[in-house]
C-alpha positions in Angstrom: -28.4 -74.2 -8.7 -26.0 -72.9 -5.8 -22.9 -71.3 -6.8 -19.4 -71.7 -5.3 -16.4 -70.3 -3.9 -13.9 -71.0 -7.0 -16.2 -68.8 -9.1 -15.9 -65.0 -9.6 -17.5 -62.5 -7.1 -20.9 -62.6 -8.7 -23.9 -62.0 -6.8 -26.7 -64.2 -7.7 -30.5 -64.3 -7.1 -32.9 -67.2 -7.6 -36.9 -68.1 -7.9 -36.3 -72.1 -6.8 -39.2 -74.4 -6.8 -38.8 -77.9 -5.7 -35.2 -77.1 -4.4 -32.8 -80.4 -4.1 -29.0 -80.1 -3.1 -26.9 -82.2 -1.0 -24.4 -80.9 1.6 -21.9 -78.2 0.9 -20.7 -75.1 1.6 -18.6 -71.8 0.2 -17.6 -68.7 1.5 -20.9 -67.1 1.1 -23.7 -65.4 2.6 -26.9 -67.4 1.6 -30.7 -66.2 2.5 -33.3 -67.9 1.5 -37.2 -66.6 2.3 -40.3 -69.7 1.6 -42.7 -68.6 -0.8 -44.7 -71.3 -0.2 -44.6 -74.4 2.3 -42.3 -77.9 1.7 -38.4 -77.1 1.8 -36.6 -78.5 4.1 -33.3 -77.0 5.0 -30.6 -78.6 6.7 -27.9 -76.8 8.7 -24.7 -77.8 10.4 -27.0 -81.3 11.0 -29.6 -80.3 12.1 -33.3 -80.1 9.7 -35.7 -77.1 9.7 -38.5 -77.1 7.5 -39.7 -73.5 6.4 -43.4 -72.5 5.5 -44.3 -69.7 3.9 -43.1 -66.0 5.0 -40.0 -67.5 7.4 -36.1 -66.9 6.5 -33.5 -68.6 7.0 -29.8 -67.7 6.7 -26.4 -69.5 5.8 -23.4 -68.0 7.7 -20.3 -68.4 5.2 -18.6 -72.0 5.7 -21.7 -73.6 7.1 -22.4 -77.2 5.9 -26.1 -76.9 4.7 -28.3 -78.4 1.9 -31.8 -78.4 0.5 -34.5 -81.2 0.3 -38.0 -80.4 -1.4 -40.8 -82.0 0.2 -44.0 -80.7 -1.2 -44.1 -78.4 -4.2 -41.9 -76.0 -2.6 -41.0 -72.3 -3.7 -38.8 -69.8 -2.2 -36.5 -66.6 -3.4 -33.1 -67.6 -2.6 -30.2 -64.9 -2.4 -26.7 -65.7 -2.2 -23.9 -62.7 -2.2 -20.2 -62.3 -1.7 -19.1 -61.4 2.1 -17.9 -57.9 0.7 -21.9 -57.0 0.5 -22.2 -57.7 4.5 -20.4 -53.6 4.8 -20.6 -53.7 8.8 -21.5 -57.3 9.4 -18.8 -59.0 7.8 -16.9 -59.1 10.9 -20.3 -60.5 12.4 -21.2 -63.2 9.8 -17.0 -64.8 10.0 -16.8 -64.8 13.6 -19.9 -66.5 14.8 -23.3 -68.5 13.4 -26.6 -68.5 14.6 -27.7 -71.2 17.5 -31.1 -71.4 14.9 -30.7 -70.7 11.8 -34.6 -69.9 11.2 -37.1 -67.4 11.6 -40.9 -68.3 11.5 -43.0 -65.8 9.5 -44.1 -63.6 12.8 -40.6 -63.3 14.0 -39.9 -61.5 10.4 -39.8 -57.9 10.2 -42.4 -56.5 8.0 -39.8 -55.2 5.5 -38.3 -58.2 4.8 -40.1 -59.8 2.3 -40.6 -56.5 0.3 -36.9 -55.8 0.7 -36.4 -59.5 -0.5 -38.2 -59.4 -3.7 -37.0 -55.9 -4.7 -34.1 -57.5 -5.1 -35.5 -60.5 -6.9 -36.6 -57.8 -9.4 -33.5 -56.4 -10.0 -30.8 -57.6 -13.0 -27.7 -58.3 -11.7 -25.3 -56.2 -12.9 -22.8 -53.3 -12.0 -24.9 -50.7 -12.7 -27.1 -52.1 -10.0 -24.3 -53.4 -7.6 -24.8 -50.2 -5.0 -28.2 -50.7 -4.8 -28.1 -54.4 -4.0 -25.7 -54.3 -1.6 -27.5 -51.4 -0.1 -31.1 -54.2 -0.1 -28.5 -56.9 1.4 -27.4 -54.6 4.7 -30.8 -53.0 5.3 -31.8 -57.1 5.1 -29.1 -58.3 7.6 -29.7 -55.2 9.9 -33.4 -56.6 10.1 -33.1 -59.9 10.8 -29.8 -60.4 12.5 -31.0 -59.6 16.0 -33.5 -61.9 15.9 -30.6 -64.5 16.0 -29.0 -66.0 18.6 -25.3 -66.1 17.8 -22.9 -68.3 19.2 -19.0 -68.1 18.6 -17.4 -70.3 15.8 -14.6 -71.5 18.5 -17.5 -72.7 20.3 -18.5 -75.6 18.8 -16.4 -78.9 18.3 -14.2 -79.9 15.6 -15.6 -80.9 12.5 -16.4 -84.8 11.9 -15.4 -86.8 8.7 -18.2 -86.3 7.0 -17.7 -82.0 7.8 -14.1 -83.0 6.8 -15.0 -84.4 3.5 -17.5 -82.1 2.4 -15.4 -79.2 3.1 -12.6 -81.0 1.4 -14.4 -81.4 -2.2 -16.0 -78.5 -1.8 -12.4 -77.0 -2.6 -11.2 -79.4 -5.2 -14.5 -80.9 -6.8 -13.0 -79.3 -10.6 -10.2 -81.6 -10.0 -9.0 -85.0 -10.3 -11.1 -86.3 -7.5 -12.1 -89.7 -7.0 -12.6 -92.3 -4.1 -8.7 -93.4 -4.2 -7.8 -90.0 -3.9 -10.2 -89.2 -0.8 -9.2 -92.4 0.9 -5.3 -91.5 0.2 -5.8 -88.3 1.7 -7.9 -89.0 4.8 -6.0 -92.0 5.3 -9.4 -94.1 5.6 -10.8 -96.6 2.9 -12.8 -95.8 0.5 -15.3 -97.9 1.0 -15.6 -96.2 4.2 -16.2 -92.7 2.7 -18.6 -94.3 -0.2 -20.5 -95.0 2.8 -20.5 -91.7 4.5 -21.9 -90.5 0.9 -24.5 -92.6 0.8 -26.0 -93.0 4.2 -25.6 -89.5 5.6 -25.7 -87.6 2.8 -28.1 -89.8 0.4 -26.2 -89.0 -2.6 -23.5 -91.5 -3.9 -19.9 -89.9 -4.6 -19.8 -89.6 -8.2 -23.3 -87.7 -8.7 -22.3 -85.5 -5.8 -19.4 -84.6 -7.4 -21.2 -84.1 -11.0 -23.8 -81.7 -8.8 -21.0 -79.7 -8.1 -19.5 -79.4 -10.9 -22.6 -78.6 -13.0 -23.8 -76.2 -10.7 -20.3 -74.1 -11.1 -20.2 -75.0 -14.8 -23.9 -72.8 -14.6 -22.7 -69.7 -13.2 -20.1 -69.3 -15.5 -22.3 -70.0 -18.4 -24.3 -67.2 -16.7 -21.6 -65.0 -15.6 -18.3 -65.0 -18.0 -18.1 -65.6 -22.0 -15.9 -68.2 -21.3 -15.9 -70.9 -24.1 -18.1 -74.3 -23.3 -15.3 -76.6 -23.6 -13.4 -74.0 -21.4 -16.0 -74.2 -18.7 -15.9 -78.1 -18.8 -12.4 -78.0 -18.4 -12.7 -75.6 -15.6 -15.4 -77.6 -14.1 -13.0 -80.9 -13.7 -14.2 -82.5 -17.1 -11.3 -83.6 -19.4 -14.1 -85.0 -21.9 -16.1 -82.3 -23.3 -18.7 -85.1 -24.3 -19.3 -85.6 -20.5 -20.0 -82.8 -19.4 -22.7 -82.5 -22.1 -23.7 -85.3 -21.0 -24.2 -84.6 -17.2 -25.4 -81.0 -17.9 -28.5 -82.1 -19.9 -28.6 -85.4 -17.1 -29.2 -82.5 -14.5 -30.2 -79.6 -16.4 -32.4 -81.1 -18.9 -30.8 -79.2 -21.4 -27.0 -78.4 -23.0 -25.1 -75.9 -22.0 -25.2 -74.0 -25.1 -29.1 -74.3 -24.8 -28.9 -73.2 -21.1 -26.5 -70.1 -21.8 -28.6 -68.3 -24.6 -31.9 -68.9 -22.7 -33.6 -71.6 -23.7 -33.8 -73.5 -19.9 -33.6 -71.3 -17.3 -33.5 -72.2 -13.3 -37.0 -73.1 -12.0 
């Protein structure tokens, strides 16, 4: 249900219950506030779980991914770095030493500020005002962080190295050849890495990917279906039907006009 990088600038805003994504990143700004208890959020390696009432924020280029443990539902807000207005120098340079708030250490305004803009269609009639919500939000909450400098911390792993990889070429012809070509390592090596750090095995990790992109286009641009699978990295149209319904319980034409919508 995330969006990426290679899409268009569009700002997106989601109700999420029972929220499950493996690691990945984008350029991004990504705030998510618990509704309820059981997410678990996992930044840069480290695992926070979130009750109800705390935020947590993703600085842009920050490995992180989702794991529901117990009916969990949260408002989750993700919006270009053009939004940030003052910040964006802030949000590129450095990331926080915790990426989480508990619920007494948010400011009051917060959550109503955070589900005004739930309320509100996206669109560019409405662009001021939600990039208006999005500063007021990061003015709030900000200095409650503790922000250390990017430079500060050490250079990325393989696994970092991998994930930040695909996460730039996951609509092309990727496969475990190509990774282990590139990163001059087998590839039983990386199917490993896949499947023991990030619990997810290469192939649906990729497919993930792919279908989440493939949804914010379908939401986003009028962009023929077999277009968007093409886009997406599918050169058969018939799998990505086939993978959209496997992780969307519905088709792509079903999930454009309406009839499934993101829980």
């Amino acid at each position: 249900m995330l969006n990426y990088e290679k899409r268009s600038e569009l700002f997106s805003v989601f109700s999420v219950r029972n929220l499950t994504f493996p690691s990945h990143l984008h350029a991004y700004i990504e705030m998510i506030y618990a509704i309820g208890d059981g997410l678990q959020i996992g930044i840069d390696g480290n695992e926070y779980s979130l009750k109800k009432g705390d935020f947590a924020i993703v600085f842009p280029n920050r490995i992180h991914s989702y794991e529901n443990i117990d009916e969990s539902q949260a408002i989750l807000i993700l919006c270009p770095l053009e939004m940030a207005g003052d910040f964006h120098s802030t949000l590129i340079k450095n990331h926080p030493k915790i990426p989480l708030l508990h619920a007494k250490d948010v400011h009051k305004d917060v959550s109503h500020l955070i589900k005004s803009v739930a309320s509100l269609t996206v669109s560019e009639e409405n662009a001021t005002v939600m990039k208006a919500y999005i500063q007021l939000i990061l003015a709030l909450v900000l200095p409650q962080f503790t922000l250390q400098k990017n430079s500060d911390v050490q250079p990325p792993g393989r696994t970092e190295n991998l994930v930040t990889y695909i996460s730039e070429h996951f609509n092309e012809m990727i496969s475990l050849d190509s990774l282990a070509e590139y990163f001059g390592i087998s590839k039983y090596s990386i199917s490993r890495i896949f499947n023991e750090k990030l619990r997810v095995s290469f192939t649906n990790y990729v497919n993930m990917l792919r279908i989440d992109y493939a949804k914010s286009l379908l939401r986003g641009t009028q962009d023929s279906i077999l277009s968007i699978s093409m886009t997406c990295g599918y050169e058969n149209p018939r799998t990505f039907n086939r993978e959209f319904k496997k992780l969307c319980g519905c088709s792509p034409r079903d999930y454009r006009n309406g009839t499934k919508k993101d829980e």
